[in-house]
N, C-alpha and C positions, 0 to 999 in steps of 0.2 A: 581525269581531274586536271583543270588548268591552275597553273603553277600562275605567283604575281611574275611580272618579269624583272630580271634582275637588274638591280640597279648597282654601279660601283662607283663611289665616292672617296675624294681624299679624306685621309684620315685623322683630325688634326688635335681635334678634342680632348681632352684628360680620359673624359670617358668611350670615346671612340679607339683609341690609342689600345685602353684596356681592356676592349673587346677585341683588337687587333692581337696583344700576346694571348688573350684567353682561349682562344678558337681550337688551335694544336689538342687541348684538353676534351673536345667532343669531338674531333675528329677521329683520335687517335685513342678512344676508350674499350680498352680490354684488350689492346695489342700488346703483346708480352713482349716485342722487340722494343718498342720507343721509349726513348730515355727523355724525360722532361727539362727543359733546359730551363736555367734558371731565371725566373720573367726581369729580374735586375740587368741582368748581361744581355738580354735581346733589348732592352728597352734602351740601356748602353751604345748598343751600335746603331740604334735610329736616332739617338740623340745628336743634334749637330755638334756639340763641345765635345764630342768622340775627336780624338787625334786624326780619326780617317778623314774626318772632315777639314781637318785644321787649313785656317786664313780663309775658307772657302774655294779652294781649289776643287774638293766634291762637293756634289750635293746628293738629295734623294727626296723621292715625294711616296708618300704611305699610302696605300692604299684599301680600301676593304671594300668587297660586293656581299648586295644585302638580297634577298627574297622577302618583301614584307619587311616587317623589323627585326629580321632572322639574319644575322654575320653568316653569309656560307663560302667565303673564300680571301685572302688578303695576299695581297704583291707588293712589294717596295721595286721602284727604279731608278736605277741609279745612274748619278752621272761621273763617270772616274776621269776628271781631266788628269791625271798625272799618268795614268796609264794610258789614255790617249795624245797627251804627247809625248812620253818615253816612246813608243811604238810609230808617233805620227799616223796615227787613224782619227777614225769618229765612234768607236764600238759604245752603244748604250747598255747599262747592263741589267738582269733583273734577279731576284733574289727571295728570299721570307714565303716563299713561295708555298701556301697551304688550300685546298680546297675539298671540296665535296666532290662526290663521281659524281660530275654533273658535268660537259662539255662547253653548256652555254655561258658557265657560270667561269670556268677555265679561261673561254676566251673573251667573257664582257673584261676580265682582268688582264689579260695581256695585253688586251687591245687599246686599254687604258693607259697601259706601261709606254705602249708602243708611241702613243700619241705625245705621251710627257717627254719621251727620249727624242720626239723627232722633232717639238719644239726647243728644245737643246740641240739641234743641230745633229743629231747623231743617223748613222748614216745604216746602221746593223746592231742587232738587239744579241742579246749572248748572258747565257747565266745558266742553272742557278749560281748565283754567288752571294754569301752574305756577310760581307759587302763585296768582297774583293776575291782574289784567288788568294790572299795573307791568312784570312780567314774561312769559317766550313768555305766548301766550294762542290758543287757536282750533286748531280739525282740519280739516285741508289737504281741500280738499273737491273741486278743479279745481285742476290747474296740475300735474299729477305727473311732468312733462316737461323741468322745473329745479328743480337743488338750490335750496334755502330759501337766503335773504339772513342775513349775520349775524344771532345774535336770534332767528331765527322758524323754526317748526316744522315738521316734515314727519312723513307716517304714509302709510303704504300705504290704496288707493282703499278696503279692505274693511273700514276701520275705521269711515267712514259708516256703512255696511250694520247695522254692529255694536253702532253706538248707536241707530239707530233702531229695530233688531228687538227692542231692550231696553228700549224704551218712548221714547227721549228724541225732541224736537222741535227744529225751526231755534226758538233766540231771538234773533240777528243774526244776517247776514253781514261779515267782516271785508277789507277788500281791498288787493292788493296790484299797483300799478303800476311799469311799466317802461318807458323810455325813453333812448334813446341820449345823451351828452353834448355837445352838437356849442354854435358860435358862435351858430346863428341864433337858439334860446332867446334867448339874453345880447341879440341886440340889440333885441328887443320889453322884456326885462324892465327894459333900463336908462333908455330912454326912462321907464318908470312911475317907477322908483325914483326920476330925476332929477326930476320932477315932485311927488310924494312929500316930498322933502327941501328942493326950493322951497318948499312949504307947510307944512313943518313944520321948523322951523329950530333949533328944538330937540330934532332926533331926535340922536340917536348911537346908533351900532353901535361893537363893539368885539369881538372875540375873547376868548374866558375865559382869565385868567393860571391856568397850571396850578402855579406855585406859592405861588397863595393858592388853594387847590382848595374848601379848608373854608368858605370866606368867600363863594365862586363858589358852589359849591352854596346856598348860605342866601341866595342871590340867586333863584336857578334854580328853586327850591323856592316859595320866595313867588307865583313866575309860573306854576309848571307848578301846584298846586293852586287858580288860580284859574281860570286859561284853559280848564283840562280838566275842572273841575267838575260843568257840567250836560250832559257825555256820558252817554251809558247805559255803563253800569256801571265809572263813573270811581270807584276808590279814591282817599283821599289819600294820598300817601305820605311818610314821616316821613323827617326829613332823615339820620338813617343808614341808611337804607335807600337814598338816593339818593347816598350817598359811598361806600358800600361798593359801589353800582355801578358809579360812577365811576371809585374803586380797580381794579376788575378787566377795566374799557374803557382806562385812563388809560397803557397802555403802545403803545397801537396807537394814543390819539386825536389827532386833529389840531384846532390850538387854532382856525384857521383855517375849520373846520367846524361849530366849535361855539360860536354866536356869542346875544351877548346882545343887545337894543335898549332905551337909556332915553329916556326923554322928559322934559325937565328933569329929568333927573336921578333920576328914577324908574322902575324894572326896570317894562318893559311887554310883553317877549314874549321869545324864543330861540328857536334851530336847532338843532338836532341832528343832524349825520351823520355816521356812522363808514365808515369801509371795511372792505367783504366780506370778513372775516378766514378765513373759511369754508374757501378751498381750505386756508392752514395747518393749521386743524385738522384737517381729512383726514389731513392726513401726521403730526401727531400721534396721532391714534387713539386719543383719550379718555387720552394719560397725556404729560404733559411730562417724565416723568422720560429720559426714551430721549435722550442728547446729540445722534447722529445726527440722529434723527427733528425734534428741535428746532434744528435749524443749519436742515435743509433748510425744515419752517415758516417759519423766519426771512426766508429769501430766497424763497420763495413770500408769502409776507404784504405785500413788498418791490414785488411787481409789483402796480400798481394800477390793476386792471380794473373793481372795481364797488364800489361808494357805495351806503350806505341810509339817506333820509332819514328819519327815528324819529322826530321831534318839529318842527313848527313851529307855534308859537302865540304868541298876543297877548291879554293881561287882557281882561276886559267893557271896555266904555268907549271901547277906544280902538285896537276892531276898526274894518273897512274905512274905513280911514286910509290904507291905503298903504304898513302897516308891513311888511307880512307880505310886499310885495313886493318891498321894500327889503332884506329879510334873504334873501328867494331869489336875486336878484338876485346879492347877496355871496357866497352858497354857492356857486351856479354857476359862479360866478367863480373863486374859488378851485379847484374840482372840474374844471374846464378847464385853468389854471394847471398842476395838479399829474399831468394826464395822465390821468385817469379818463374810462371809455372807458361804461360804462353807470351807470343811477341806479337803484334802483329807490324807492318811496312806501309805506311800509308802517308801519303799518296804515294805514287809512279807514275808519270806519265805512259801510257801505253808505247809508245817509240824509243823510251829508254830502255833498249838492250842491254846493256852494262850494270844497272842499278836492279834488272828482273835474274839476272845471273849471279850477280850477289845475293838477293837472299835467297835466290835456291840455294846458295852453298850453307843455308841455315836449314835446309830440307823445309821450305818455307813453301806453298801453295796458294795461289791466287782463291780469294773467301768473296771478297764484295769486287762489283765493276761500279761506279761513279762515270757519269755520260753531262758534259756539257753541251748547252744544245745554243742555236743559234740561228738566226732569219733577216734577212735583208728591211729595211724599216722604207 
């Protein structure tokens, strides 16, 4: 049978746009893993008045491939100046990344991408990322046997296949641990932490007040562009970009999870964990408008089964101190307290040694691998 061939076109329309979020939905029907993301918050980060874009320092162009008047794939490529000049490169980057087992149809889109990023001057194509490595990042590579943690992504096994027959290569691996929540963590971690706070007597932890949120974040922000700096392919990220995420975590977060450390009195690290919002959104189904649909989210969201820790760091200077265990410590504590029955660690970069032997000390086990891939343009 010969197939039309496929054509891919930007995507700019009202109605093209919403064939663009709809696609994931016939892609991904009857897969008991995939969690439907909410079509508000994808439509959100392709919007240019997104903070990622702010003054136009980024950009991105949409894209969908058709077969006939059939949607069978869509890519965004993006253009991240501020991470290419933090770094001093040309990296283009690609993202939103959905298709059919189809190869042709995999690289009429990349090849699309490719062409958009190399008239932007970009010199090397790198993703998925959507948009940035701030937010999802990485294609589920191992682990296809649990849904994704709040936050993180998932794609069927043949979407590898799909970037590397298109030319791209592993540029990291990203990891994702998992570990039950029980006491006996707590009673190795408090021993450290109590030693810890003997030695440092001017530590304090505290919980972020959610209604100075504005003032919390420009805290948060000083500490997370320091700590995470000399990661591979850490952006920095601008402080509306990190309240407008906060905005849209800030109805599920627990202040108790989300904890800061000074040291005289000066911001030296924070914790981040939310809880696995993921089964509600199921029952949402990409649209909160449905009253039903949302009572029931409500009281599923309600039951708290898993935790994902997002962020824990500590400034240069005034790493292996003991801080970092004095803030896990207090998470765990709390995530015991509150009935949380699993954790999972995500991300890791795969070369971080030191953050893969911390949560083994949670008896934690790598569950999903996440693989950035990447090709010379």
């Amino acid at each position: 049978m010969n197939l039309p061939a496929v054509r891919v076109a930007p995507a700019r329309s009202r109605g093209e746009l919403r064939r663009f979020l709809n696609l994931p939905w016939r892609l991904y029907a009857g897969d008991p893993c995939w969690v439907p993301p909410l079509r508000s918050q994808v439509a959100g980060l392709l919007n240019r008045r997104h903070p990622f874009y702010a003054e136009g320092e980024n950009d991105r162009e949409v894209f969908l491939a058709w077969r006939g008047g059939r949607p069978v794939g869509r890519v965004v490529a993006i253009r991240n100046s501020v991470h290419n000049r933090f770094h001093d490169d040309r990296w283009g980057f690609f993202g939103f990344f959905e298709c059919e087992d189809d190869l042709a149809v995999a690289q009429a889109l990349l090849e699309a991408a490719a062409d958009w990023l190399r008239s932007k001057g970009c010199e090397r194509m790198v993703g998925p990322v959507n948009p940035s490595t701030n937010y999802e990042v990485g294609l589920l590579v191992a682990g296809f046997d649990l849904p994704p943690a709040v936050m993180m992504p998932y794609n069927p096994p043949r979407y590898r296949e799909l970037l590397e027959e298109s030319g791209f290569a592993k540029a990291r691996d990203l990891l994702a641990y998992r570990s039950s929540v029980h006491p006996g963590s707590l009673d190795r971690l408090e021993k450290l932490a109590g030693r810890t706070r003997a030695r440092e007597p001017e530590l304090d932890t505290r919980p972020v007040d959610l209604r100075r949120l504005e003032a919390e974040i420009g805290l948060v922000l000083s500490i997370y562009n320091q700590a995470w700096e000399d990661n591979w392919g850490f952006v920095p990220a601008s402080e509306r970009e990190l309240f407008c995420l906060a905005n849209e975590v800030k109805s599920f977060l627990d202040p108790e999870l989300f904890r800061i450390a000074t040291l005289a009195g000066e911001p030296v690290g924070f914790l981040l964990a939310l809880p696995d919002v993921n089964p509600a959104l199921a029952i949402l189904d990409g649209s909160a408008a449905n009253p039903l649909r949302l009572v029931r989210a409500y009281f599923a969201g309600r039951r708290r089964y898993g935790l994902r820790l997002l962020t824990l760091g500590v400034v240069d200077g005034y790493r292996l101190r003991g801080i970092e265990g004095v803030l896990f410590y207090e998470g765990l504590r709390a995530a015991l307290e509150r009935g949380y029955r699993w954790c999972e660690y995500s991300w890791i970069l795969e070369e971080n040694e030191l953050a893969k032997r911390t949560v083994r000390l949670m008896d934690a086990r790598e569950s999903q691998r996440y693989r950035i891939y990447t090709r010379s343009l």
